[in-house]
C-alpha positions in Angstrom: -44.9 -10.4 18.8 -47.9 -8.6 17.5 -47.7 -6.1 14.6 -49.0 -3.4 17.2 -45.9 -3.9 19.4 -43.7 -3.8 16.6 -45.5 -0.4 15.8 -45.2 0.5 19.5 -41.1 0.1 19.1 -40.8 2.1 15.1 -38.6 0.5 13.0 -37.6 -2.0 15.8 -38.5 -5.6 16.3 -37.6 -5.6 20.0 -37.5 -2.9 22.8 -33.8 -4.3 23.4 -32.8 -2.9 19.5 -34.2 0.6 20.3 -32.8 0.7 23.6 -29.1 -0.4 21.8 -29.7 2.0 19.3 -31.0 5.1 21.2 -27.2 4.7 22.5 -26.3 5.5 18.9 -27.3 9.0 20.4 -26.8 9.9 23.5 -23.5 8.1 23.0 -23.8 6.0 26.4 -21.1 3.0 26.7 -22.4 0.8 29.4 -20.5 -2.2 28.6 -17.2 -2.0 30.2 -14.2 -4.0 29.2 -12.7 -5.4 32.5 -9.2 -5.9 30.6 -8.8 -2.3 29.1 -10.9 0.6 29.6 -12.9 0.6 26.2 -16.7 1.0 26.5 -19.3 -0.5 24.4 -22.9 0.3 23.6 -24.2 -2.8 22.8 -23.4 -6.2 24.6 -22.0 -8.1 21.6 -19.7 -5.4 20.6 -18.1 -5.9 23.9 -18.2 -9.9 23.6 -15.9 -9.3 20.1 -13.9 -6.8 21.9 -12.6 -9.9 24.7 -11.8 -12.1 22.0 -9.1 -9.2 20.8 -7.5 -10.3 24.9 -7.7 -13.8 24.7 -7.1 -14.3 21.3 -10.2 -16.4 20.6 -11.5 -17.3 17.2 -14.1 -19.3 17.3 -15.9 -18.7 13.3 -13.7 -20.9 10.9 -13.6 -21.2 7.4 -14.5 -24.4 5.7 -12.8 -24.0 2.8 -9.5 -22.6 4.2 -7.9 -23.1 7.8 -8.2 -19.5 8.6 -10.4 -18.7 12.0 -12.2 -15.0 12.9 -13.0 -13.5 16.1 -16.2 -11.7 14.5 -18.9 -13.7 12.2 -19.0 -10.5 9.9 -15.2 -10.7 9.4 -15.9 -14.8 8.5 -19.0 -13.4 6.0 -16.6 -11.4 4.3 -13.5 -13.7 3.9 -15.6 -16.1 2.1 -16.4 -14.0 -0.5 -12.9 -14.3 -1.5 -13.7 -18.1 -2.1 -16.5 -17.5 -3.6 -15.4 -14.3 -5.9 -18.9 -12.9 -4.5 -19.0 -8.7 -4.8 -22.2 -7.4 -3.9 -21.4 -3.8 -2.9 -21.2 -1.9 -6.5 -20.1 1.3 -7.2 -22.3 4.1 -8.4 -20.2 5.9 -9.9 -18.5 3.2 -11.7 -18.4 -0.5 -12.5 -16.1 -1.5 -9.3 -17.7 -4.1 -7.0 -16.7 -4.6 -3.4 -17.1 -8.3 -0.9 -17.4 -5.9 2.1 -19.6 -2.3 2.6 -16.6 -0.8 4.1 -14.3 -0.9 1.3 -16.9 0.2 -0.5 -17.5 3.7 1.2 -13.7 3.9 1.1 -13.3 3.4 -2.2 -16.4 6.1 -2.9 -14.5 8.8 -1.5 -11.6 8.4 -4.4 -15.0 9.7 -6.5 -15.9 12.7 -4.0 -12.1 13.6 -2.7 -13.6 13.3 0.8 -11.1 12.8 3.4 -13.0 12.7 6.7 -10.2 11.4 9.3 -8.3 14.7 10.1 -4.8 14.5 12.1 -4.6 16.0 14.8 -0.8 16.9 14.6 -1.1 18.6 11.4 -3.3 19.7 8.6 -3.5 16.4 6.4 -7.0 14.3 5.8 -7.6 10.7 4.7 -9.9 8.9 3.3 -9.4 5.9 5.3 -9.3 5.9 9.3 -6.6 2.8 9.2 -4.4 4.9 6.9 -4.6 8.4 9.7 -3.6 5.4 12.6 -1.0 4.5 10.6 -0.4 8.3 9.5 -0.5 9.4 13.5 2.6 6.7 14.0 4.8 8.8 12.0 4.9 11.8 14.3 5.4 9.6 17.6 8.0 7.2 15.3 5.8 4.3 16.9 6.5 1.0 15.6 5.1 -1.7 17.7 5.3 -4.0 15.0 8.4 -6.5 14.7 9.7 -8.7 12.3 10.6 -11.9 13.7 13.2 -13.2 10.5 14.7 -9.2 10.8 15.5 -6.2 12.7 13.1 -4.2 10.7 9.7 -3.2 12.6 6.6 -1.4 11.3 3.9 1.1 12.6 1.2 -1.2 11.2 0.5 -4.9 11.1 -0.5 -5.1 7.7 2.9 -3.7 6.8 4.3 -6.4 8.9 2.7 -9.2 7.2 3.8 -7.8 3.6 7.5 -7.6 4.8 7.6 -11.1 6.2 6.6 -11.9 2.1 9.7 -11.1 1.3 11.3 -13.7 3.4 8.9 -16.1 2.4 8.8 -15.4 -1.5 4.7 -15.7 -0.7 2.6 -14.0 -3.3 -0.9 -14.5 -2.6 -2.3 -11.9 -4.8 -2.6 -12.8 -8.6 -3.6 -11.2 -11.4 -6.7 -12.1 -13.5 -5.7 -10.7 -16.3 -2.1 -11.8 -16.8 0.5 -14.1 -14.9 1.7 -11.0 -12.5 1.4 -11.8 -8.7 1.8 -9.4 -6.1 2.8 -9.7 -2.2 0.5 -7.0 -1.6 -3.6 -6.2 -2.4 -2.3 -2.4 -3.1 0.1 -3.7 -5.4 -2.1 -5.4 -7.0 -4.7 -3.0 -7.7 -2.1 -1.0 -8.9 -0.8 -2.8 -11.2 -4.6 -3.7 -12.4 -5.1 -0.3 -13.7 -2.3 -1.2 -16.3 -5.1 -3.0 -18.2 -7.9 -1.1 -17.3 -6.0 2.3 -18.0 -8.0 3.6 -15.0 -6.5 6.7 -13.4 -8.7 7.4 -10.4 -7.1 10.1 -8.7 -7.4 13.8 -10.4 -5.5 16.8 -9.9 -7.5 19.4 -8.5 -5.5 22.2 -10.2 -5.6 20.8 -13.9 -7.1 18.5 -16.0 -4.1 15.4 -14.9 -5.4 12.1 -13.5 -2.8 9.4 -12.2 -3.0 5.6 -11.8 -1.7 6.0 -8.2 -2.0 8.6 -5.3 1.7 8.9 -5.2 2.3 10.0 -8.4 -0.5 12.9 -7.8 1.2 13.7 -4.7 5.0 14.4 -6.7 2.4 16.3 -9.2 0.6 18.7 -7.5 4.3 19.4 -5.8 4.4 21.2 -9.2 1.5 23.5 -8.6 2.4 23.9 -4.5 6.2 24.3 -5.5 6.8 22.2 -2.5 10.4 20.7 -2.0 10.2 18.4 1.0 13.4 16.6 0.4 16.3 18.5 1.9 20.2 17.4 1.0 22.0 16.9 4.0 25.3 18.0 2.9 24.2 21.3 1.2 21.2 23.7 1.4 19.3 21.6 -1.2 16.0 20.6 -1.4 14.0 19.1 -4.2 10.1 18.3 -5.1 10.9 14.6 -5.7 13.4 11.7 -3.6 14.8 10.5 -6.6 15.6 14.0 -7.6 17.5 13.9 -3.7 19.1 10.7 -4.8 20.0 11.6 -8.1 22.0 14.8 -6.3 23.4 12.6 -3.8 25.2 10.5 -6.0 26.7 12.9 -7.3 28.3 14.5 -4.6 28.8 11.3 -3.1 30.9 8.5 -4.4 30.8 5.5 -2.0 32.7 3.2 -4.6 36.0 2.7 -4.5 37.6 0.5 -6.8 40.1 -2.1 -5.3 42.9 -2.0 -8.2 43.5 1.9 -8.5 42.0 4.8 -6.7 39.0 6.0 -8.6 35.2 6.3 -6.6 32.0 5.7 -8.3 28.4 7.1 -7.0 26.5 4.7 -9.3 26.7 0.3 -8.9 26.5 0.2 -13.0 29.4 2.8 -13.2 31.5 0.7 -10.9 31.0 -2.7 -12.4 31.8 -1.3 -15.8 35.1 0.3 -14.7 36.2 -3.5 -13.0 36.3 -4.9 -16.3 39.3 -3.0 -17.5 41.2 -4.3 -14.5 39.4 -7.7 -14.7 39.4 -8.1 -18.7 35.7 -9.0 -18.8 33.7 -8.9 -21.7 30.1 -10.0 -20.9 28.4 -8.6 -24.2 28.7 -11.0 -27.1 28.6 -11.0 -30.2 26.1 -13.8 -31.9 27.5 -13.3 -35.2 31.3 -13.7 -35.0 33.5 -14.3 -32.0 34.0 -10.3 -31.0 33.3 -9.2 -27.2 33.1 -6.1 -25.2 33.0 -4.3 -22.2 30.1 -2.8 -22.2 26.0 -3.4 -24.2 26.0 0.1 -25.9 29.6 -1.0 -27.7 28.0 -4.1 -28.7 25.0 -2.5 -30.1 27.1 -0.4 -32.5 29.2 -3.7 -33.1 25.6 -5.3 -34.8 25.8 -2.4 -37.4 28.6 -3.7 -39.1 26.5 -7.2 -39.6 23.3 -5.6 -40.1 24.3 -2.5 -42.2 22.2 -0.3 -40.1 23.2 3.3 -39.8 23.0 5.2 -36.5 20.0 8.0 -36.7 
């Protein structure tokens, strides 16, 4: 093709690319999907879109025995061989293997949540984190766990549960000997030696390591209480606040040898060793031992000559 009919089609080397993405536009699907009723714009789009009905993954990995249904999706996973990151953050030193996580990650920058639910007035960052958002007002969970009864509104969920069957941890930490069953958990537990705390409180000057502990904060400023007690007219700004009440209004632990209740496991195993007689804390220095650590503990004084503060 001459340079003059690459002029005559702009930034387009073809007439078929501007004709796909005039589409972009006037938002015209003319590829139809003869299993579902999804439209595409653009032929290949709809040629991925099949494979998600037969099941076809024809772009494998030669270093692992994992296959993809899209060659951007095999692009990608082999930066994880490779350790390649070549979308960098602007605003700080992150790099990403893939644009997408990228943009996502921007937002925790900007505060931007784009993907609005339509059931009520929360935003999100991330459009797989509203699908899996929308599932909790229609209590979907198409997701099953073949080892368990437990199912899950989304498949990435699903395939960090059946971890815990398999003791799998994929994800490892560069820094120390930590692995993780989960990517989240692991980037998590990252900012531990990074000491980043990406996610600010809009209302003061607070930052947190993870969104969930901002959530529980700004519950301070809001005054929010979501968790109601089901026995009383209760509610609190935290679960384990809800727990904590629970237990003790609620003592589920009844001893076998008299007829005392205990809310709390740690409670109720200390109490069985003055039916039992056992005496798990030792003593290293002489042959003395006892019901419970905290008697121990103040055992050691009388060998160390320490005095209580």
């Amino acid at each position: 093709m001459s340079p003059l009919d690459k002029n005559k089609y702009g930034p387009f080397s073809l007439k078929t690319n501007l004709t796909a993405h005039l589409r972009t536009h006037t938002g015209e699907k003319q590829f139809k999907c003869s299993q579902c009723d999804k439209g595409f714009s653009v032929k290949n789009e709809l040629t991925s879109h099949l494979r998600t009905h037969t099941g076809e993954k024809p772009f494998k990995c030669p270093h692992c025995d994992k296959t993809f249904s899209v060659k951007t999706n095999l692009t990608a996973h082999l930066r994880t061989h490779t350790g390649e990151k070549p979308f960098k953050c602007s605003q700080c030193d992150k790099g990403f293997s893939v644009k997408t996580i990228l943009t996502a990650h921007l937002r925790t920058h900007t505060g931007e949540k784009p993907f609005k639910c339509s059931q009520c007035d929360k935003g999100f960052s991330v459009k797989t984190i509203l699908t899996a958002h929308l599932k909790t007002h229609t209590g979907e969970k198409p997701f099953k766990c073949p080892r368990c009864d437990k199912t899950f509104s989304v498949k990435t969920y699903l395939t960090a549960h059946l971890r815990t069957h398999t003791g799998e941890k994929p994800f490892k930490c560069s820094q120390c000997a930590k692995v993780f069953t989960c990517q989240s958990y692991l980037t998590t537990h990252l900012r531990t030696h990074t000491g980043e705390k990406p996610f600010k409180c809009p209302h003061c000057d607070k930052k947190f390591a993870q969104h969930n502990d901002l959530t529980s904060h700004l519950r301070r400023h809001t005054g929010e209480k979501p968790f109601k007690c089901s026995q009383c007219d209760k509610d609190f700004s935290h679960k384990a606040s809800l727990n904590r009440h629970l237990s003790l209004t609620e003592k589920p632990l009844q001893c076998f040898h008299c007829d005392k209740s205990f809310s709390q496991r740690c409670h109720f195993t200390r109490h069985l060793r003055t039916h039992d007689g056992e005496k798990p804390f030792k003593c290293s220095h002489c042959d003395e031992s006892f019901f419970q650590s905290s008697t121990l503990i103040s055992h050691f004084r009388t060998h160390s000559g320490e005095k209580p503060h």
